[in-house]
C-alpha positions in Angstrom: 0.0 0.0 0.0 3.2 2.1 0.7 3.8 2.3 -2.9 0.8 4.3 -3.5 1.5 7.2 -2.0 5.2 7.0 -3.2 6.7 10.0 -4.5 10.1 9.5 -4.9 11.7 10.5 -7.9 9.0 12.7 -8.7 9.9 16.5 -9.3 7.0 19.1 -7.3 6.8 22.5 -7.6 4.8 24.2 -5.1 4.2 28.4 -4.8 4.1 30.2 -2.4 6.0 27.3 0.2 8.1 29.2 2.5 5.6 29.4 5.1 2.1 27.8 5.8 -0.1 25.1 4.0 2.6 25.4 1.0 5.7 24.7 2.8 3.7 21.8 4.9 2.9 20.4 1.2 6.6 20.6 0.3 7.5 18.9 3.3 4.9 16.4 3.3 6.1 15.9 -0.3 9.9 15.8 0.2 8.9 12.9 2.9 7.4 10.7 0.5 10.5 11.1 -1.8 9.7 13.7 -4.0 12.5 16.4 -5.3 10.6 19.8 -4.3 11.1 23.9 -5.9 10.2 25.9 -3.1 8.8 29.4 -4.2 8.1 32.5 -2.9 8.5 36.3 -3.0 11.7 36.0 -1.0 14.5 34.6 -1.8 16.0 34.4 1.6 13.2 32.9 3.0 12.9 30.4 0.3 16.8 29.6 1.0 15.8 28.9 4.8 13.2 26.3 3.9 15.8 24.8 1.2 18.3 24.8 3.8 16.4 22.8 6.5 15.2 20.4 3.9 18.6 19.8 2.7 19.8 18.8 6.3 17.0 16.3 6.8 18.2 14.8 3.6 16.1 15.7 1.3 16.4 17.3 -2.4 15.2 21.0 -2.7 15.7 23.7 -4.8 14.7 27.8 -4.1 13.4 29.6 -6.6 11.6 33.1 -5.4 8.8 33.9 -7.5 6.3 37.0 -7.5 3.7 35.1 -9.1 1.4 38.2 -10.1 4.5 38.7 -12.9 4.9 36.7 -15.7 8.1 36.5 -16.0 8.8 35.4 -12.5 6.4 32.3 -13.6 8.5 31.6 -16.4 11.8 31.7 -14.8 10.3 29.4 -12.2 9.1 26.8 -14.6 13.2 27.4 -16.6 15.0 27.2 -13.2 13.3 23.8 -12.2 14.0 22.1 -15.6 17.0 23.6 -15.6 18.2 21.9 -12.4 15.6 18.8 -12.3 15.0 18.5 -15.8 11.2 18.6 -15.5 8.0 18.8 -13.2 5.7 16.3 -13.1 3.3 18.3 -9.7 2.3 21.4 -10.1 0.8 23.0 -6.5 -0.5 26.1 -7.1 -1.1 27.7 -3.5 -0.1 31.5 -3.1 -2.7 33.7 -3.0 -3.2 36.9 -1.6 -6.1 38.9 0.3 -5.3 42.2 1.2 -8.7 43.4 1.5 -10.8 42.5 4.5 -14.3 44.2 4.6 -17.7 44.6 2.3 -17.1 43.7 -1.0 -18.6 46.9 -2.5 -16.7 49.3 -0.7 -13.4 47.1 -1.7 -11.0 50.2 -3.6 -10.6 49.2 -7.2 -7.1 48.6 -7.5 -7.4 45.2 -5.2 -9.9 43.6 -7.4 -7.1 43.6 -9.8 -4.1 42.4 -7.6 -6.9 39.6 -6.4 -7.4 38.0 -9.5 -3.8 38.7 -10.9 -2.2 37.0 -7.7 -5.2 33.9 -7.1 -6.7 33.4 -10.6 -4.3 35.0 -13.7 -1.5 33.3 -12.3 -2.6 30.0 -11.8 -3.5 30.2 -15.3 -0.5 31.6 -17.3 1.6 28.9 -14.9 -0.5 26.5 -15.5 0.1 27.3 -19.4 3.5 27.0 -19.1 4.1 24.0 -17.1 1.2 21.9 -18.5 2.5 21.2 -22.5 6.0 20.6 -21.0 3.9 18.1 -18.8 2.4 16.6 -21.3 5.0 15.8 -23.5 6.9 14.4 -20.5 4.0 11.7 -20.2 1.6 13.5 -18.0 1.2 14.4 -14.4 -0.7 16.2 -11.8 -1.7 19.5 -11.1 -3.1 20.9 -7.9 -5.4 23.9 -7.0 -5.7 25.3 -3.8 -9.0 26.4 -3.5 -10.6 27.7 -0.4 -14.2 26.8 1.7 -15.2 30.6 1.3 -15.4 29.7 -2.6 -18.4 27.6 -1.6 -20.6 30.3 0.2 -21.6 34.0 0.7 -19.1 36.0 3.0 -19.2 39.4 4.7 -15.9 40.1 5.0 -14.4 37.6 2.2 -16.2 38.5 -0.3 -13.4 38.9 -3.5 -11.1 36.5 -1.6 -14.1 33.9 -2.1 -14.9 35.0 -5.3 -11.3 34.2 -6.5 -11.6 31.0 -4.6 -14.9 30.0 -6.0 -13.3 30.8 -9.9 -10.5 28.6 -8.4 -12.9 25.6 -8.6 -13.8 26.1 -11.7 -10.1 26.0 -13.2 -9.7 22.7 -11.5 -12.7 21.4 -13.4 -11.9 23.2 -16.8 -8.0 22.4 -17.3 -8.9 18.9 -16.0 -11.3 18.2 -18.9 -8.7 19.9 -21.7 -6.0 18.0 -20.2 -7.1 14.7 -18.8 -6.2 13.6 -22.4 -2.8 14.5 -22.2 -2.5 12.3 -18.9 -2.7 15.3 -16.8 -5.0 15.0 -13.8 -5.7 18.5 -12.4 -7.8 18.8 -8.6 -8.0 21.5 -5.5 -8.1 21.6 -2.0 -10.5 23.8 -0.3 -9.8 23.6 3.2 -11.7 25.4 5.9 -10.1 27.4 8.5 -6.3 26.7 8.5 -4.5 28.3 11.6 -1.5 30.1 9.3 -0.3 33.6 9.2 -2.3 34.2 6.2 -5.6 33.4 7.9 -4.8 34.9 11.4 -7.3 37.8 11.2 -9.7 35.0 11.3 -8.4 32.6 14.0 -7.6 35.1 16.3 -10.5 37.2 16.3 -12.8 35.8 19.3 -16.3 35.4 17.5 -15.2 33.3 14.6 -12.7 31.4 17.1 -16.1 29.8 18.9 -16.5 28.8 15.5 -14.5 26.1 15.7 -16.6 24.3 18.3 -19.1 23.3 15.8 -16.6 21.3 13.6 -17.1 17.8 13.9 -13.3 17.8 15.4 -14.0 20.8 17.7 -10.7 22.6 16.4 -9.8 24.4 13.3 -6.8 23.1 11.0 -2.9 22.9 11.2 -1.3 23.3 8.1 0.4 19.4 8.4 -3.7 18.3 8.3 -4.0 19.6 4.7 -0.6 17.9 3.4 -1.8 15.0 3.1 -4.4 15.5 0.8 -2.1 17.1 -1.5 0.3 14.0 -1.5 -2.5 11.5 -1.8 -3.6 14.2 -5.3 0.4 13.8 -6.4 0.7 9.8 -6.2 -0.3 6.7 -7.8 -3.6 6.6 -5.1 -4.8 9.5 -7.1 -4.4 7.5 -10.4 -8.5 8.2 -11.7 -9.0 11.4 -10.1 -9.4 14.4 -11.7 -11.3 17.8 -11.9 -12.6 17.6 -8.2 -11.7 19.6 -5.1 -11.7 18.0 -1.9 
């Protein structure tokens, strides 16, 4: 059963993996033998997660990335065949949301850095990894999604609107490239306790929250790893265009 969930030899690129849910992927990835690009907007953080993996034995490679430029997506996809000679996982997990509040009194300029940062740049990565994926044999790409993308929000409202389009990707690029061997799913975890989501967790009214989930406590980063491995390996072999 080991074999399933066996990674190793497999090359993973994951954005936005210096901190949070994406480094816990690339950890959780590294352990189950994959070689992992860890990405982010700076490079000396990305060389600190490189660095620790590389002591525990494990095969990493730092590439920082802004992912809301093009060119930053491009050199990441050149670096990592450049030193690995190909990807066969794509995690696509930064995202960005910088605006907390009504969504009609969001100012105009965010609306554009929200769907550049957690919608454009999936795609134009996606574009560029996915025919160099294909002609490699195939492979798997991962979108993570969000819970807000699956209801109303007052205070989320663009975040879950970028989320919700997130979904969507998953199930279009999985139907265009499921031919081409190329399974493509999200993740839409609910409340993850990370820097990113701390204005959530910390404030007191949507802490009680967490007493109506079935495990009476909201998520650790490590809890969503998993999933992502299981999405990456053989044990993921007919799945595609869902998010779990």
């Amino acid at each position: 059963m080991s074999g399933l969930f066996d990674l190793t030899g497999k090359v993973a690129v994951i954005t936005g993996s210096t901190r949070g849910i994406g480094r816990a992927i690339a950890g959780a990835m590294a352990k189950a033998g994959a070689r992992v690009v860890i990405s982010g907007r700076k490079a000396d953080q990305c060389d600190e997660v490189v660095s620790n993996l590389l002591n525990d034995g494990f095969d990493a490679l730092p590439v920082a990335c802004n992912v809301g430029r093009k060119e930053d997506l491009e050199r990441l996809a050149s670096e990592t065949r450049r030193h690995f000679g190909r990807i066969d996982c794509l995690v696509l997990n930064a995202a960005i949301n910088p605006y907390y509040g009504p969504l009609l009194q969001m100012p105009e300029e965010v609306f554009g850095k929200m769907v550049d940062s957690n919608l454009r740049s999936k795609l134009l990565l996606c574009s560029i990894v996915l025919p160099q994926m294909a002609q490699a044999g195939g492979g798997s790409a991962i979108v993570m999604s969000s819970i807000a993308g699956l209801a109303g929000s007052q205070r989320l409202g663009m975040y879950a609107i970028t989320k919700s389009a997130d979904m969507q990707l998953v199930r279009n690029l999985a139907v265009e490239w499921g031919p081409e061997e190329i399974r493509v799913n999200g993740i839409a975890p609910g409340i993850v306790r990370t820097d990113f989501s701390r204005a959530l967790w910390e404030d007191p009214a949507i802490a009680a929250q967490a007493a109506n989930y079935p495990l009476r406590r909201f998520g650790e980063p490590g809890d969503v790893a998993g999933a992502a491995v299981f999405l990456a390996s053989q044990a993921a072999s007919w799945m595609n265009g869902q998010t779990i």
